[in-house]
VOGU-3710 file (C-alpha; in Angstrom, 3 decimals, decimal comma):
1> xxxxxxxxxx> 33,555/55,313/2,388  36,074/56,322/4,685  37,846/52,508/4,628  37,600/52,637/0,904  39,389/56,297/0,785  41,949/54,690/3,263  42,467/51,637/1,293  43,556/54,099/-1,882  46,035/56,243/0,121  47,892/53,127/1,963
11> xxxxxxxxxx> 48,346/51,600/-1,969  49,998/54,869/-2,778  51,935/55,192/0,225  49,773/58,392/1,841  48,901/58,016/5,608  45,960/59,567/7,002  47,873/60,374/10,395  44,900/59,101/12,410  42,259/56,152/12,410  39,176/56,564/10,638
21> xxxxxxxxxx> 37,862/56,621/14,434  40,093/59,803/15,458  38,466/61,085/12,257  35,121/60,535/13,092  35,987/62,448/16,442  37,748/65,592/15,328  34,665/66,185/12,971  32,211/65,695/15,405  33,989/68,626/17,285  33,318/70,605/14,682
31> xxxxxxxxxx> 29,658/70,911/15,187  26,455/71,741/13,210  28,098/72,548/9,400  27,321/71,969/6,105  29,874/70,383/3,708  30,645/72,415/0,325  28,894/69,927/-1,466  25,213/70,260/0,106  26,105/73,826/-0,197  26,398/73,794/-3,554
41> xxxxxxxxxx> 23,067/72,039/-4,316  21,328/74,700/-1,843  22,646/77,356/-3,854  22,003/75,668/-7,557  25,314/75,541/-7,696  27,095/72,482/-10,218  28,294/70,094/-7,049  31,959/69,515/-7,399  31,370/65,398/-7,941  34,091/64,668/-10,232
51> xxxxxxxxxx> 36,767/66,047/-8,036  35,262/64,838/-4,678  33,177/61,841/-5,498  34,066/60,515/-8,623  38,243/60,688/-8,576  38,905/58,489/-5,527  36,548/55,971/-7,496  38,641/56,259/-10,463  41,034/56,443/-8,548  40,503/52,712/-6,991
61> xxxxxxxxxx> 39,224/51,452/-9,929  42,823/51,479/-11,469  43,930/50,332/-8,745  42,048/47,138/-8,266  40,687/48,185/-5,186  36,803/47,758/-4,834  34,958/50,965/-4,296  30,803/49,564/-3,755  29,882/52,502/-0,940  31,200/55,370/-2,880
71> xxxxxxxxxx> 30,238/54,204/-6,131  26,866/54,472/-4,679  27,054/58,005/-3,171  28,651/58,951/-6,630  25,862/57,448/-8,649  23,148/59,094/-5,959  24,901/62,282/-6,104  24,927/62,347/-9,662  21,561/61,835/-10,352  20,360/64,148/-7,813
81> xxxxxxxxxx> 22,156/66,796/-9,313  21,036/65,826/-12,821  17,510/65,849/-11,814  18,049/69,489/-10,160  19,737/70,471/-13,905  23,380/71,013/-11,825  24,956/67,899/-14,024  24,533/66,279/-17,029  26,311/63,774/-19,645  28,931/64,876/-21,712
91> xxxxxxxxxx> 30,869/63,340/-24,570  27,609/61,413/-26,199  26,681/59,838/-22,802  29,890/57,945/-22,650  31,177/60,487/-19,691  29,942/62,847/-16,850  30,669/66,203/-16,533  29,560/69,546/-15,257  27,278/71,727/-17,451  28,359/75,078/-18,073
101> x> 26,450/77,690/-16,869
//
Protein backbone atom coordinates (compact mmCIF):
# COMPACT_ATOMS: atom_id res chain seq x y z
CA UNK A 1 0.00 0.00 0.00
CA UNK A 2 2.71 2.14 0.86
CA UNK A 3 4.32 1.89 -3.01
CA UNK A 4 0.88 2.54 -4.30
CA UNK A 5 0.46 5.81 -1.91
CA UNK A 6 4.03 6.72 -3.19
CA UNK A 7 3.28 6.16 -6.74
CA UNK A 8 0.20 8.93 -6.33
CA UNK A 9 2.32 11.62 -4.61
CA UNK A 10 5.48 11.36 -7.17
CA UNK A 11 2.55 11.88 -10.19
CA UNK A 12 1.56 15.00 -8.35
CA UNK A 13 4.87 16.17 -7.58
CA UNK A 14 4.66 15.46 -3.45
CA UNK A 15 7.80 13.73 -1.95
CA UNK A 16 7.54 11.64 0.97
CA UNK A 17 11.06 12.93 2.32
CA UNK A 18 12.10 9.35 3.12
CA UNK A 19 11.91 5.71 1.59
CA UNK A 20 9.09 3.64 2.33
CA UNK A 21 11.97 1.72 4.37
CA UNK A 22 12.86 4.90 6.66
CA UNK A 23 9.07 4.79 7.05
CA UNK A 24 8.73 1.49 8.12
CA UNK A 25 11.52 2.41 10.76
CA UNK A 26 10.34 5.63 12.34
CA UNK A 27 6.95 3.77 13.00
CA UNK A 28 8.34 0.91 14.44
CA UNK A 29 9.89 3.40 17.03
CA UNK A 30 6.80 4.31 17.89
CA UNK A 31 5.82 1.21 19.67
CA UNK A 32 2.66 -0.73 20.73
CA UNK A 33 -0.34 1.87 19.30
CA UNK A 34 -3.41 1.64 17.77
CA UNK A 35 -4.19 3.61 14.56
CA UNK A 36 -7.46 5.94 14.64
CA UNK A 37 -9.04 3.66 12.45
CA UNK A 38 -9.08 0.32 14.69
CA UNK A 39 -9.97 2.82 17.25
CA UNK A 40 -12.84 3.78 15.77
CA UNK A 41 -14.28 0.26 15.19
CA UNK A 42 -13.43 -0.51 19.05
CA UNK A 43 -15.44 2.29 20.01
CA UNK A 44 -18.53 1.74 17.33
CA UNK A 45 -17.40 4.55 15.98
CA UNK A 46 -18.18 5.19 11.75
CA UNK A 47 -14.28 4.42 10.58
CA UNK A 48 -13.08 7.37 8.63
CA UNK A 49 -12.69 5.06 5.15
CA UNK A 50 -13.54 7.54 2.64
CA UNK A 51 -10.96 10.01 3.72
CA UNK A 52 -8.20 7.43 4.59
CA UNK A 53 -8.90 4.42 2.48
CA UNK A 54 -11.01 5.23 -0.20
CA UNK A 55 -9.47 8.88 -1.54
CA UNK A 56 -5.93 7.77 -2.41
CA UNK A 57 -7.88 4.99 -4.48
CA UNK A 58 -9.83 7.56 -6.17
CA UNK A 59 -7.29 9.29 -6.11
CA UNK A 60 -5.11 6.75 -8.44
CA UNK A 61 -7.86 5.70 -10.22
CA UNK A 62 -7.92 9.13 -12.11
CA UNK A 63 -4.78 8.96 -12.38
CA UNK A 64 -4.19 5.75 -14.21
CA UNK A 65 -2.23 4.41 -11.60
CA UNK A 66 -3.23 0.80 -10.43
CA UNK A 67 -4.28 0.60 -6.84
CA UNK A 68 -4.96 -3.73 -6.32
CA UNK A 69 -3.57 -3.75 -2.38
CA UNK A 70 -5.57 -0.86 -1.21
CA UNK A 71 -8.52 -1.54 -3.15
CA UNK A 72 -8.53 -4.61 -1.13
CA UNK A 73 -8.06 -3.12 2.38
CA UNK A 74 -10.81 -0.57 1.22
CA UNK A 75 -13.23 -3.23 0.15
CA UNK A 76 -12.27 -5.37 3.59
CA UNK A 77 -12.60 -2.34 5.59
CA UNK A 78 -15.78 -1.53 4.21
CA UNK A 79 -17.50 -4.50 4.71
CA UNK A 80 -16.29 -5.00 8.11
CA UNK A 81 -17.67 -1.90 9.10
CA UNK A 82 -20.95 -2.56 7.28
CA UNK A 83 -21.36 -5.79 8.97
CA UNK A 84 -20.66 -3.98 12.50
CA UNK A 85 -23.63 -1.27 11.23
CA UNK A 86 -20.58 1.66 11.21
CA UNK A 87 -21.13 2.03 7.13
CA UNK A 88 -23.54 1.55 4.72
CA UNK A 89 -24.55 2.47 0.92
CA UNK A 90 -25.72 5.67 0.08
CA UNK A 91 -27.14 7.23 -3.05
CA UNK A 92 -29.28 3.88 -4.16
CA UNK A 93 -26.18 1.62 -3.79
CA UNK A 94 -24.36 3.46 -6.48
CA UNK A 95 -21.92 5.11 -3.62
CA UNK A 96 -20.47 4.55 -0.05
CA UNK A 97 -20.82 6.67 2.65
CA UNK A 98 -20.98 7.01 6.37
CA UNK A 99 -24.35 6.55 8.16
CA UNK A 100 -25.40 9.17 10.34
CA UNK A 101 -25.72 8.50 13.71
Amino acid sequence: MMTEAAAVGRALGIDMGMTIEQRFAVTRKLGAFKTSMLLDFELGRTPELDAILAAPCEIGARLGIPMPWSRTVLGLARQRAMNSGLYGYTDGGRAFGARSR
